[in-house]
N, CA, C and O atoms as a GROMACS GRO file, in nm:
protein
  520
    1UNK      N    1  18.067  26.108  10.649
    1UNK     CA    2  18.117  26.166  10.528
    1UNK      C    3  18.147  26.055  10.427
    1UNK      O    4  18.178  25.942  10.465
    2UNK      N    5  18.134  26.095  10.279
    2UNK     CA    6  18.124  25.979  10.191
    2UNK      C    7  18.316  25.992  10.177
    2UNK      O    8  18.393  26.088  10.184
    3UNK      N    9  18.330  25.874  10.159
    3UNK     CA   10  18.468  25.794  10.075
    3UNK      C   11  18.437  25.755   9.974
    3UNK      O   12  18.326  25.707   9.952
    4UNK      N   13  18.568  25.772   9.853
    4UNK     CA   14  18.545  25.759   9.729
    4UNK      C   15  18.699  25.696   9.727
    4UNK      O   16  18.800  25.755   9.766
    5UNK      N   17  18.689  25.561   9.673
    5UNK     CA   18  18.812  25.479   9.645
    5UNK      C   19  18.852  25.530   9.506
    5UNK      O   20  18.765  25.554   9.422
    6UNK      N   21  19.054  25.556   9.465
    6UNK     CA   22  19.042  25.581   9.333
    6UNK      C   23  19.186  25.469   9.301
    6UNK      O   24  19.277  25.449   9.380
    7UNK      N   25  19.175  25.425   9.200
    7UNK     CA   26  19.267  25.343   9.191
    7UNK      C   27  19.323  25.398   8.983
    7UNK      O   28  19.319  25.316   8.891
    8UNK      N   29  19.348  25.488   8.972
    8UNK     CA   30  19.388  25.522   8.868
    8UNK      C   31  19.490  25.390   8.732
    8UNK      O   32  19.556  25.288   8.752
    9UNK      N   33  19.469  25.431   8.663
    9UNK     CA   34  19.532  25.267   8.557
    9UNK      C   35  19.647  25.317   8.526
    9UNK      O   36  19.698  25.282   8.419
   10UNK      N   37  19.703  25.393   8.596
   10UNK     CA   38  19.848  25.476   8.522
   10UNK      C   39  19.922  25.391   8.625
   10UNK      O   40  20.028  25.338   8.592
   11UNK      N   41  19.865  25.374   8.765
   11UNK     CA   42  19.972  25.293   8.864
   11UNK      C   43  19.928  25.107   8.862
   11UNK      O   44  19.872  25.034   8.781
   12UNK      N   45  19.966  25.096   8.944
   12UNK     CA   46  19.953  24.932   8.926
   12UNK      C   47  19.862  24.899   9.013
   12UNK      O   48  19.824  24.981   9.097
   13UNK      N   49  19.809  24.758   9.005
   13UNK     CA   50  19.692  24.779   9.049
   13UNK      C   51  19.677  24.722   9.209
   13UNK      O   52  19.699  24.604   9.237
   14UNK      N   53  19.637  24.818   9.304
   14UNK     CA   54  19.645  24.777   9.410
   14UNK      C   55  19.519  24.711   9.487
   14UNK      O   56  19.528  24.657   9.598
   15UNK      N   57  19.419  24.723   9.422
   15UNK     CA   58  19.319  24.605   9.494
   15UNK      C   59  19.372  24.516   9.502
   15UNK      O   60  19.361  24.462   9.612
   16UNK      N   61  19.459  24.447   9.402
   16UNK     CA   62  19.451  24.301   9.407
   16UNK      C   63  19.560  24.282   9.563
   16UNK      O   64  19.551  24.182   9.634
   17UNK      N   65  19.642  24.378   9.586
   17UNK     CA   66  19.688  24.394   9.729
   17UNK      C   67  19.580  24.399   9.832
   17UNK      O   68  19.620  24.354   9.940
   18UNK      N   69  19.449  24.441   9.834
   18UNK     CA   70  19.336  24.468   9.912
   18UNK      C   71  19.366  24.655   9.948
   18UNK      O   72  19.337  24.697  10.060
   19UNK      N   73  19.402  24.715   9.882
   19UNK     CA   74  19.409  24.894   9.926
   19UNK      C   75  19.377  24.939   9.797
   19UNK      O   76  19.376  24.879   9.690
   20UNK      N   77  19.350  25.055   9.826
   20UNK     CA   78  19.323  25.116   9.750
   20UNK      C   79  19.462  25.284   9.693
   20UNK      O   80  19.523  25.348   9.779
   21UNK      N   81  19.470  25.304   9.587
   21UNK     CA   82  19.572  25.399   9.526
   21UNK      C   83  19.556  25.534   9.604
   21UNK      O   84  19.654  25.593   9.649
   22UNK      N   85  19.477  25.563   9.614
   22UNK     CA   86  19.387  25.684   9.705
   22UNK      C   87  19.304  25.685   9.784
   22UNK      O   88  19.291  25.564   9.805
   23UNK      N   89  19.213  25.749   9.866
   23UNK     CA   90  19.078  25.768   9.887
   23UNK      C   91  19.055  25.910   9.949
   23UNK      O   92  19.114  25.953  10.048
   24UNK      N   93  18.958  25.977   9.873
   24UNK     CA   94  18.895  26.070   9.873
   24UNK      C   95  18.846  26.120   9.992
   24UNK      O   96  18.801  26.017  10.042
   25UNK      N   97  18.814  26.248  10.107
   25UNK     CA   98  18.732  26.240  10.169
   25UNK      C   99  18.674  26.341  10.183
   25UNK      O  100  18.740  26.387  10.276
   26UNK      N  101  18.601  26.412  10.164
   26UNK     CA  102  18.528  26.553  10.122
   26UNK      C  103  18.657  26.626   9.996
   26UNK      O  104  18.684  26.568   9.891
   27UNK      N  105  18.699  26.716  10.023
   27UNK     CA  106  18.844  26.776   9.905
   27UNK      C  107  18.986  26.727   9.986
   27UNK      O  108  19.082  26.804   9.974
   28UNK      N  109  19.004  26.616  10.060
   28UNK     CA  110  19.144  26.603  10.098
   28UNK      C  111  19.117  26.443  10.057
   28UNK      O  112  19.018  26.370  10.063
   29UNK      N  113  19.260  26.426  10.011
   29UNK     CA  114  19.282  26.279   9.909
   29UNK      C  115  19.390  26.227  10.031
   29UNK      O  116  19.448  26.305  10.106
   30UNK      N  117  19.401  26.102  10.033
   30UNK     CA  118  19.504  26.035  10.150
   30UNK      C  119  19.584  25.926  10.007
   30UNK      O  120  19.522  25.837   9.948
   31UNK      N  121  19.731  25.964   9.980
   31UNK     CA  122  19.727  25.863   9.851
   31UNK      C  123  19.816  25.788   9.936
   31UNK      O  124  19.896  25.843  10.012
   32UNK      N  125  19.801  25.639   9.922
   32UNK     CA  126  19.904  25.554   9.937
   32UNK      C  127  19.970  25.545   9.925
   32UNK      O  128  19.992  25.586   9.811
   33UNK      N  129  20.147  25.471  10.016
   33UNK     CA  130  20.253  25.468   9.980
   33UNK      C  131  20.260  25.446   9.866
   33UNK      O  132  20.170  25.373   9.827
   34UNK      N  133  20.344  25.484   9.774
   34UNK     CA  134  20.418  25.484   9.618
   34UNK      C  135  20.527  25.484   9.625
   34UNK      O  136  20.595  25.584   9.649
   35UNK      N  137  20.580  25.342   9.601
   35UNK     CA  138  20.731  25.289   9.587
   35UNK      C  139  20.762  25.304   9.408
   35UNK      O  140  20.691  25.368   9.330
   36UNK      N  141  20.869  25.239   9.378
   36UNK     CA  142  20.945  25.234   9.258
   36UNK      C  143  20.894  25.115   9.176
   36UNK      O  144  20.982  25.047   9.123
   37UNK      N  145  20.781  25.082   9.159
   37UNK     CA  146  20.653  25.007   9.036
   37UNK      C  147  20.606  25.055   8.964
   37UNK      O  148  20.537  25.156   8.977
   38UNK      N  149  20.634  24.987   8.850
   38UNK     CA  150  20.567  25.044   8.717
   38UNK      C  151  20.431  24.986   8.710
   38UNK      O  152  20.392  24.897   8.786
   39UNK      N  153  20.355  25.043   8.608
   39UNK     CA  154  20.198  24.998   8.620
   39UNK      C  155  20.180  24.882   8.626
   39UNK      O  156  20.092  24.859   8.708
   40UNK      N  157  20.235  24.755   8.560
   40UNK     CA  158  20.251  24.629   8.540
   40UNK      C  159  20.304  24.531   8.632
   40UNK      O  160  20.325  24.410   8.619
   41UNK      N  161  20.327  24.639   8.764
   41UNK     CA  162  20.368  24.544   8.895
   41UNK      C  163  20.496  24.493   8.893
   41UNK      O  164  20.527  24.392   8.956
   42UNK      N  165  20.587  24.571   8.811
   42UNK     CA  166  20.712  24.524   8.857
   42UNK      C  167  20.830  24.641   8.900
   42UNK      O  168  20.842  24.749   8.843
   43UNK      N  169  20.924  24.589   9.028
   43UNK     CA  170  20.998  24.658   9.073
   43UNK      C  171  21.118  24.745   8.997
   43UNK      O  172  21.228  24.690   8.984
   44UNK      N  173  21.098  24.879   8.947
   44UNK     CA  174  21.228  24.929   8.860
   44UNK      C  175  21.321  24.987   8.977
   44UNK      O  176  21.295  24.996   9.097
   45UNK      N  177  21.445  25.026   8.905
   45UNK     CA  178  21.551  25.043   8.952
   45UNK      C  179  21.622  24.968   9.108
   45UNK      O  180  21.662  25.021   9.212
   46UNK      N  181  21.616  24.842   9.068
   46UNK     CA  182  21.663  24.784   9.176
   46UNK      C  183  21.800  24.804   9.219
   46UNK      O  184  21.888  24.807   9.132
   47UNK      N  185  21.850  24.828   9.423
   47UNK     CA  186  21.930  24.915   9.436
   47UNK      C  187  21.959  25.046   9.440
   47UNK      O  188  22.038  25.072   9.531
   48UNK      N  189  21.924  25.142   9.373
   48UNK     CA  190  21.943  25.272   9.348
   48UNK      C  191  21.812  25.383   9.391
   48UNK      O  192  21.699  25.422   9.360
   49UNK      N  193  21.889  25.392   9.455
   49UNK     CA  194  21.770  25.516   9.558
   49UNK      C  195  21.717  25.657   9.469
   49UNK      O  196  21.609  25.716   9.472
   50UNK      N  197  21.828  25.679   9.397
   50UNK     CA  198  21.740  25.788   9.343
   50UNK      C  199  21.685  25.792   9.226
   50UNK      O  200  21.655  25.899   9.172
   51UNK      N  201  21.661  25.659   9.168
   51UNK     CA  202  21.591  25.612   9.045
   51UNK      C  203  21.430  25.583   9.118
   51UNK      O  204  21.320  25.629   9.088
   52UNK      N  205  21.468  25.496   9.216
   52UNK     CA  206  21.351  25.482   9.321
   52UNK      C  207  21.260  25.599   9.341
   52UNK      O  208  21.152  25.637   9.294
   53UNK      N  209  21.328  25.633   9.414
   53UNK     CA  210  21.343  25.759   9.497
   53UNK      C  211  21.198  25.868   9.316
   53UNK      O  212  21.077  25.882   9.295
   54UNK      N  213  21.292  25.896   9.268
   54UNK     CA  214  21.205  25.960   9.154
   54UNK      C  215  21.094  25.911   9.054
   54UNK      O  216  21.031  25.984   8.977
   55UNK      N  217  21.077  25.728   9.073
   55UNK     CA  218  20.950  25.681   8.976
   55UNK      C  219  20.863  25.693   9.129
   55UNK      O  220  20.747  25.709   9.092
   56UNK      N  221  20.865  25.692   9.237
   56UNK     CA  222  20.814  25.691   9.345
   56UNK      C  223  20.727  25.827   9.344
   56UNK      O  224  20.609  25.817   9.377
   57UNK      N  225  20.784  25.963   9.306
   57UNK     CA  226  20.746  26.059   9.299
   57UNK      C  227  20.639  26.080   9.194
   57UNK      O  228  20.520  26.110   9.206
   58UNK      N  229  20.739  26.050   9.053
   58UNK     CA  230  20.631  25.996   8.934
   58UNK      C  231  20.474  25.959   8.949
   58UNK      O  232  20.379  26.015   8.894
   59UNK      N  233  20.473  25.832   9.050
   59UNK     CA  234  20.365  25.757   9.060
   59UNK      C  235  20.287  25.815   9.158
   59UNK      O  236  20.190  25.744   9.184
   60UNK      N  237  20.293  25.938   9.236
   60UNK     CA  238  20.267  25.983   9.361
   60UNK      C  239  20.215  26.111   9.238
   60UNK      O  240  20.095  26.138   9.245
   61UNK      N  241  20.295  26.187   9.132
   61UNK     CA  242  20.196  26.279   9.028
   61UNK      C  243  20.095  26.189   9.002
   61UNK      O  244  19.983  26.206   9.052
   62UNK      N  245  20.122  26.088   8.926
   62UNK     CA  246  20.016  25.980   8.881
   62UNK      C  247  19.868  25.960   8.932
   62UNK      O  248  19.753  25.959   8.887
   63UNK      N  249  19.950  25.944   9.072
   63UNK     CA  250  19.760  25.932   9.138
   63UNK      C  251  19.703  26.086   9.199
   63UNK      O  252  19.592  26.096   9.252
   64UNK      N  253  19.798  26.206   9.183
   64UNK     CA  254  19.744  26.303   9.183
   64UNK      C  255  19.654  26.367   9.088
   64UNK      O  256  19.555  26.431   9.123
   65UNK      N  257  19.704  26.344   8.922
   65UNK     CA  258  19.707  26.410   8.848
   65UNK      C  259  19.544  26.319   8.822
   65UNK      O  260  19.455  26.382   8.765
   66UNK      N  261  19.527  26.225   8.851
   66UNK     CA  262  19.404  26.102   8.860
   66UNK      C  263  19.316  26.193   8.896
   66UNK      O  264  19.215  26.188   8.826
   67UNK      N  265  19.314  26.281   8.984
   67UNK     CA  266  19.205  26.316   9.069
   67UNK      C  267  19.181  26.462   9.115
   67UNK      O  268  19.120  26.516   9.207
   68UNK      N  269  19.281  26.512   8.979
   68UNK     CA  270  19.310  26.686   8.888
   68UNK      C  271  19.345  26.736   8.999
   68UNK      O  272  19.271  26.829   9.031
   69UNK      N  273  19.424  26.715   9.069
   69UNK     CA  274  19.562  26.773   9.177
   69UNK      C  275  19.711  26.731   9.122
   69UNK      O  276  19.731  26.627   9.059
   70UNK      N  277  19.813  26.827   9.154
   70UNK     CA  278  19.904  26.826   9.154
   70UNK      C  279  20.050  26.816   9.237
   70UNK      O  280  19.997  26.830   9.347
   71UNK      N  281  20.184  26.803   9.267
   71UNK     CA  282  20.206  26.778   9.379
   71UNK      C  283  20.232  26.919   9.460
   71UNK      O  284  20.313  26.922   9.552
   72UNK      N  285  20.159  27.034   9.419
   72UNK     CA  286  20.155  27.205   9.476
   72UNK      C  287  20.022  27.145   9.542
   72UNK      O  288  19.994  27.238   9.618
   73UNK      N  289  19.952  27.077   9.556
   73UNK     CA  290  19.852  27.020   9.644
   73UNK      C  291  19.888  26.940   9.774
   73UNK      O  292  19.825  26.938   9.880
   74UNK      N  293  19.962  26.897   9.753
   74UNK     CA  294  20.044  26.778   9.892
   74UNK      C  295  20.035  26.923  10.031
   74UNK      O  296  20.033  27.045  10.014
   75UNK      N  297  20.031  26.856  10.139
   75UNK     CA  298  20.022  26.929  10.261
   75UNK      C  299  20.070  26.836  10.353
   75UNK      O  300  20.081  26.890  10.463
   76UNK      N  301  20.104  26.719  10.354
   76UNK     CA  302  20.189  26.637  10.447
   76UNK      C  303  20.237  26.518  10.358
   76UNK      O  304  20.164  26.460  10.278
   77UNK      N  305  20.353  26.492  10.380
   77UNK     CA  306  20.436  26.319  10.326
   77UNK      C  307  20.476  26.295  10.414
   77UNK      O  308  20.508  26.366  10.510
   78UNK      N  309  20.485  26.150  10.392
   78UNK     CA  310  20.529  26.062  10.496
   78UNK      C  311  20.643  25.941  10.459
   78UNK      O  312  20.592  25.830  10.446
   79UNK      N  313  20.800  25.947  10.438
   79UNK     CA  314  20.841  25.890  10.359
   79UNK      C  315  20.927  25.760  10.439
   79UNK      O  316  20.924  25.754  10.562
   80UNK      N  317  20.980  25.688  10.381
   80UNK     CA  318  21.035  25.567  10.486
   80UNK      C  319  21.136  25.524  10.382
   80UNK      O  320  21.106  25.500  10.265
   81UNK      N  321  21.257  25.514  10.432
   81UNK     CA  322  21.365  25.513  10.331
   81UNK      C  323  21.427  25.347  10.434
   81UNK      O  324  21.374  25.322  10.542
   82UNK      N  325  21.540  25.253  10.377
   82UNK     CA  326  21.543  25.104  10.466
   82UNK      C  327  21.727  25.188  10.485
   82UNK      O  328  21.808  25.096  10.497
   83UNK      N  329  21.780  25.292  10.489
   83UNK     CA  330  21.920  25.273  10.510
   83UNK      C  331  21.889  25.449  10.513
   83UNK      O  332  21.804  25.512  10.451
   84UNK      N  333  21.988  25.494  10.607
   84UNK     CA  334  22.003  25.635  10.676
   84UNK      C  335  22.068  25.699  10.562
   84UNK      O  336  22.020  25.802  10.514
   85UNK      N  337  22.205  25.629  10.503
   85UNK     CA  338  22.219  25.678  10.410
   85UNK      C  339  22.178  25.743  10.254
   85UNK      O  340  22.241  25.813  10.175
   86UNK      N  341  21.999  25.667  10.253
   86UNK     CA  342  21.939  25.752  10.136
   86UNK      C  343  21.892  25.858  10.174
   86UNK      O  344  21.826  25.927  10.097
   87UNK      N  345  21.921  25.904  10.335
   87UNK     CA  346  21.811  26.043  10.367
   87UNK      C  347  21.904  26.146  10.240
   87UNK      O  348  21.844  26.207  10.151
   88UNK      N  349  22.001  26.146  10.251
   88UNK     CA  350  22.049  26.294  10.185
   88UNK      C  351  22.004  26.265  10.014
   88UNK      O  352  21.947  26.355   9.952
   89UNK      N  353  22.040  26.115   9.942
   89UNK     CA  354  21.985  26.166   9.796
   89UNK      C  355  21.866  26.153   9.793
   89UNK      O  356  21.836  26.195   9.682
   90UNK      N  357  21.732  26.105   9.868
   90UNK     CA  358  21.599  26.147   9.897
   90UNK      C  359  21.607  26.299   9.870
   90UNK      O  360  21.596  26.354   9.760
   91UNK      N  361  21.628  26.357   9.992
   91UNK     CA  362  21.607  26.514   9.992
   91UNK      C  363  21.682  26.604   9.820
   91UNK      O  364  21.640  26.711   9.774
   92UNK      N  365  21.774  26.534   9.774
   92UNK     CA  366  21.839  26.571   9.643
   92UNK      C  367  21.704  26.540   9.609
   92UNK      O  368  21.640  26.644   9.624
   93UNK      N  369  21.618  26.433   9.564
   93UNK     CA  370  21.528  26.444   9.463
   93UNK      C  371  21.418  26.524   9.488
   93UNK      O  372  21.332  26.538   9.401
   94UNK      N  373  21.412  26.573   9.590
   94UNK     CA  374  21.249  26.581   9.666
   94UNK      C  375  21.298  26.732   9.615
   94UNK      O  376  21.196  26.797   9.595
   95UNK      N  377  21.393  26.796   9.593
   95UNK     CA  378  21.439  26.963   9.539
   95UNK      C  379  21.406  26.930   9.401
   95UNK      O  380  21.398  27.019   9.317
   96UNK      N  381  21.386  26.807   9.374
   96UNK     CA  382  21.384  26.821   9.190
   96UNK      C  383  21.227  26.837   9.208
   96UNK      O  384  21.178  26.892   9.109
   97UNK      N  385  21.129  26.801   9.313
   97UNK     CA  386  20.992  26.836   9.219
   97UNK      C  387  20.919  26.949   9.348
   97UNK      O  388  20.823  27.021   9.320
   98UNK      N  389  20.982  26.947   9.490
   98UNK     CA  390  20.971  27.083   9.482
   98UNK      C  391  21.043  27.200   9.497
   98UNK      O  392  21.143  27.172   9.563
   99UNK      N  393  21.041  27.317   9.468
   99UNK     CA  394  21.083  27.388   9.452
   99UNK      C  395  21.054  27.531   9.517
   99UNK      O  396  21.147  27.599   9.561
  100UNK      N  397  20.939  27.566   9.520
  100UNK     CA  398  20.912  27.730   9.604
  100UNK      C  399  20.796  27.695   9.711
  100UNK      O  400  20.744  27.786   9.775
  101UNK      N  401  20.765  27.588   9.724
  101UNK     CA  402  20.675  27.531   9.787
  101UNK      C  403  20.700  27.325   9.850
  101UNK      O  404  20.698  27.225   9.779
  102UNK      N  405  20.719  27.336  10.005
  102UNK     CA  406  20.763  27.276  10.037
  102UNK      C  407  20.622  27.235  10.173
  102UNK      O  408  20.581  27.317  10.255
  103UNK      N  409  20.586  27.124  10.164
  103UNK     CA  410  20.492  27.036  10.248
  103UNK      C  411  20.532  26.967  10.340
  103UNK      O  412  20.642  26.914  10.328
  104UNK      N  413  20.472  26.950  10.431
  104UNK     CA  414  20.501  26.907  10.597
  104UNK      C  415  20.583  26.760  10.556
  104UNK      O  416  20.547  26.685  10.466
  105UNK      N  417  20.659  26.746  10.615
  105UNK     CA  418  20.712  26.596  10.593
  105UNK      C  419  20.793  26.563  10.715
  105UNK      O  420  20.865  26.633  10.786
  106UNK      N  421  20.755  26.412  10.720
  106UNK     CA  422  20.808  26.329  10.789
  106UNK      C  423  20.913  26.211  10.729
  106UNK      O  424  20.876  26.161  10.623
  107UNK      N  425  21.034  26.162  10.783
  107UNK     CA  426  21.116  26.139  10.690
  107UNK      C  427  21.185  25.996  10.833
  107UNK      O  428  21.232  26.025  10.943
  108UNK      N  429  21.166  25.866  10.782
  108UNK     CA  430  21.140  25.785  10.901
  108UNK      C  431  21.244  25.685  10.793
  108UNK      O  432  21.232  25.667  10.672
  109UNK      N  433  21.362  25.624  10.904
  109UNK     CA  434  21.426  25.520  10.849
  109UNK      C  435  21.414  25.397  10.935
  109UNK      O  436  21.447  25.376  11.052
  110UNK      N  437  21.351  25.310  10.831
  110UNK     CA  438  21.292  25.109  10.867
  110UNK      C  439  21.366  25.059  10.875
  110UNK      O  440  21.470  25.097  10.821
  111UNK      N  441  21.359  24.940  10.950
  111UNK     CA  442  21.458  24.776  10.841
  111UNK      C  443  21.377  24.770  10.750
  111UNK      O  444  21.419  24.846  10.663
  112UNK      N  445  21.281  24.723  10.715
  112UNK     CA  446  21.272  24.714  10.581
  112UNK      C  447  21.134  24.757  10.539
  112UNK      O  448  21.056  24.812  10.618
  113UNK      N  449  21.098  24.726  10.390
  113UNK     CA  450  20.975  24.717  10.382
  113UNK      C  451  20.924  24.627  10.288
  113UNK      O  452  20.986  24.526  10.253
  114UNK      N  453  20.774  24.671  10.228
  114UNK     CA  454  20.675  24.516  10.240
  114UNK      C  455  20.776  24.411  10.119
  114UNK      O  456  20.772  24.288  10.124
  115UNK      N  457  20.848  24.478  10.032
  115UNK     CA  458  20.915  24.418   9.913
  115UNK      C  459  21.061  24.447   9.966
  115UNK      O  460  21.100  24.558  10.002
  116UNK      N  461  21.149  24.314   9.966
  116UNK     CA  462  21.298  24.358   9.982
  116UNK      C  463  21.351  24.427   9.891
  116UNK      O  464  21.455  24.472   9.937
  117UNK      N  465  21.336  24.464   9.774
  117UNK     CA  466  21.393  24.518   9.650
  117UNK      C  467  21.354  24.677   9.658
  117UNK      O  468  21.411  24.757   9.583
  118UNK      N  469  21.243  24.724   9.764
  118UNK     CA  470  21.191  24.864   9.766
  118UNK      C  471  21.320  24.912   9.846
  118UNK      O  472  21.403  24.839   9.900
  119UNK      N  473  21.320  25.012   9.844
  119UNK     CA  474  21.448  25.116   9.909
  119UNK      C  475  21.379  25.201   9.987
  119UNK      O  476  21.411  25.224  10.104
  120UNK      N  477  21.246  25.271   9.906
  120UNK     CA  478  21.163  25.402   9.948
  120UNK      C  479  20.980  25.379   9.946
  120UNK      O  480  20.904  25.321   9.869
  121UNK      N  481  20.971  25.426  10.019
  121UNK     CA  482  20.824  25.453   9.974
  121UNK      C  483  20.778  25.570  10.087
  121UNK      O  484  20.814  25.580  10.205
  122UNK      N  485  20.678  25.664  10.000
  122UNK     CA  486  20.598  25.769   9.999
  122UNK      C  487  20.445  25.787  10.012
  122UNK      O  488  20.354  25.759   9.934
  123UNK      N  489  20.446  25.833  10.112
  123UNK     CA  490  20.248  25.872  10.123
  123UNK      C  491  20.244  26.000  10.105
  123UNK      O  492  20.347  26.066  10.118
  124UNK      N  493  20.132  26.057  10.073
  124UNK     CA  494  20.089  26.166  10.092
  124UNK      C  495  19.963  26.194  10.138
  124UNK      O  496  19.875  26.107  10.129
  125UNK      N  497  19.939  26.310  10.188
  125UNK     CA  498  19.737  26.411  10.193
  125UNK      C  499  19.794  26.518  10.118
  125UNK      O  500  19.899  26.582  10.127
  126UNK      N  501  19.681  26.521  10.032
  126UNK     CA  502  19.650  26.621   9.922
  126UNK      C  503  19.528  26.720   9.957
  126UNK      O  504  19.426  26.656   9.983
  127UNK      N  505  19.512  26.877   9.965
  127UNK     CA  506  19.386  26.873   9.955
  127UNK      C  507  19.389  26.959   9.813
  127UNK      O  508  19.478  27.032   9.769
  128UNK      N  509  19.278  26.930   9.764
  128UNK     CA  510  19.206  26.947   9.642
  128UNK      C  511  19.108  26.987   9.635
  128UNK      O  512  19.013  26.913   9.660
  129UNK      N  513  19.081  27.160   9.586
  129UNK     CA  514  18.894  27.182   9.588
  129UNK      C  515  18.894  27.197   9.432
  129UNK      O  516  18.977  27.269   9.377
  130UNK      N  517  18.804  27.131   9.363
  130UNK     CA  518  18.786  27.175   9.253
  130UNK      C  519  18.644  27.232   9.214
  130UNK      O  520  18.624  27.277   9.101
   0.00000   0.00000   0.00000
């Protein structure tokens, strides 16, 4: 089956990490973790989980909206928070974008991750027929 790499210019650019923002595989999209980076590669809201927590989401529309899905498309997340205590304002934000429709999730607390300044980061599978 063909793969189609998408690396949208709304997020930052992750080749130069060696991954790719997405990848395609017949109508189901696998998008890469999406932490709290603005397109320009730098870390916002340092500290604060639910500033995180919500450009994380942002950038997770971002590479949806890349590839004319939305997050009523998501069918599994996979989220990794570095302290137990952000599980509850995680789940506060995750009610702000969904709402009558709620996707398989997995909800896993690290020591840390790849940036000490990240708090959160988010994967998703999307499927998408257009």
């Amino acid at each position: 089956m063909e793969k189609q790499m998408i690396n949208p210019d709304t997020l930052f650019d992750s080749m130069s990490y060696g991954y790719a923002q997405a990848v395609k595989v017949g109508s189901t999209y696998y998008i890469s973790g999406q932490i709290s980076m603005n397109a320009d590669g730098e870390v916002m809201h340092k500290g604060d989980i639910v500033g995180q927590a919500r450009l994380a989401f942002e950038n997770l529309k971002k590479a949806l909206e890349a590839v004319g899905g939305t997050l009523d498309d998501i069918v599994k997340m996979t989220v990794y928070v570095v302290d137990i205590n952000y599980c509850a304002p995680f789940r506060e934000v995750r009610r702000e974008y969904f709402k009558d429709y709620f996707p398989a999730n997995t909800l896993l607390v690290v020591k840390s991750l790849a940036n000490p300044d990240w708090l959160i980061e988010m994967e998703a599978v999307a499927e998408i027929r257009q």
